[in-house]
N, C-alpha and C positions, 0 to 999 in steps of 0.2 A: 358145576356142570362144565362139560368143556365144548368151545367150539369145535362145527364141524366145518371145515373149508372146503367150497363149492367153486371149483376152474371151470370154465369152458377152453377146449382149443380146438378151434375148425381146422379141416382142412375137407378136399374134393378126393375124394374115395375112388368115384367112377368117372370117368373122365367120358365124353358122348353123350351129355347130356342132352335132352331138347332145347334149343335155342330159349334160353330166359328163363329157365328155372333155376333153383337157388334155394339155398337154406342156410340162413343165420341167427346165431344167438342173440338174445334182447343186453347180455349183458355178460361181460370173460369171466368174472369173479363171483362166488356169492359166498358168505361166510354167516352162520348161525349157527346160535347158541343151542347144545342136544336137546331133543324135545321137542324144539320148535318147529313147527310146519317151514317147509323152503319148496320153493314152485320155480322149476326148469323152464324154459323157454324158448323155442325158438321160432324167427318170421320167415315164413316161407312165401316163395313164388312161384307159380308155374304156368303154364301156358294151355294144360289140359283142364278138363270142365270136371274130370272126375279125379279125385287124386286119394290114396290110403296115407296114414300119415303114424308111423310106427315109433317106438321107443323099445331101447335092447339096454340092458347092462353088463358090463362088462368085469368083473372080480378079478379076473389075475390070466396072467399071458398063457396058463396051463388049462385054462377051461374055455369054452366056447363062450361067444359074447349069448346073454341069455333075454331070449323076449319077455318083455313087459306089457304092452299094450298097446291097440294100434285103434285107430276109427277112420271113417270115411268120412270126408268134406268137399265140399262145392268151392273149384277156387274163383267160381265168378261173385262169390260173396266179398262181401268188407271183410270178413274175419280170415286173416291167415295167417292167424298163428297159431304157436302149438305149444299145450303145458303138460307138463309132468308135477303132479304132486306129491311131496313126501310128506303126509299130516305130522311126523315126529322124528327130527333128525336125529340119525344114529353114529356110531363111528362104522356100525356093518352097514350102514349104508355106502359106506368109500369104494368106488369103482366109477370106469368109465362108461359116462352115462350115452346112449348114441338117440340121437332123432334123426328120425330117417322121411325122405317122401319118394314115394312110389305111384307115377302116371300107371292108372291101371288098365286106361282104355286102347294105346298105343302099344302096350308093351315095352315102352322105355325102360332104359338103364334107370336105377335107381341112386340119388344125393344122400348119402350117408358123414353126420356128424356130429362127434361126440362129444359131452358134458361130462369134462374128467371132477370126479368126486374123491376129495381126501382130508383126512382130519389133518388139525394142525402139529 
């Protein structure tokens, strides 16, 4: 089986954010073996009580980054942060992976950052 190699690399997309929000990865690198379940991560902060909290992939610079799944959470909770599961890693799984958070009661700009995925 071959490994599949899991980057992360932030950066700030939208620049206006609401004072103190924020989103970061739990870790830059992850690396497993094909097959194996690998769980994305990122901790987020914000300042709004209602927040959507998205994941997009990203294949190749000739196609649109492509939505994956989003949910809505409370950020006056303990919990904030945010997973993406792959139950079986692949090499089609390699692209750049984005977590995203969107204040949806304000209408803020939204923190966009992506989880680059590539085999070794």
């Amino acid at each position: 089986m071959d490994n599949v190699n899991l980057m992360a690399s932030f950066y700030l997309l939208f620049p206006g954010l609401t004072a103190g929000d924020s989103i970061t990865p739990q870790r830059d690198k992850v690396t497993e073996t094909e097959g194996q379940p690998v769980t994305l991560t990122c901790d987020y902060q914000t300042s709004d009580s209602d927040v959507w909290l998205h994941w997009y992939r990203h294949h190749s610079d000739l196609q649109a980054p492509q939505f994956i799944l989003y949910k809505g959470a409370k950020s006056k909770s303990d919990k904030t942060l945010m997973t993406l599961q792959i139950s079986s890693a692949a090499v089609t799984d390699s692209a750049v992976y984005y977590c995203a958070l969107q204040p949806t009661v304000t209408g803020n700009t939204r923190t966009l950052e992506p989880h680059t995925v590539k085999p070794l």
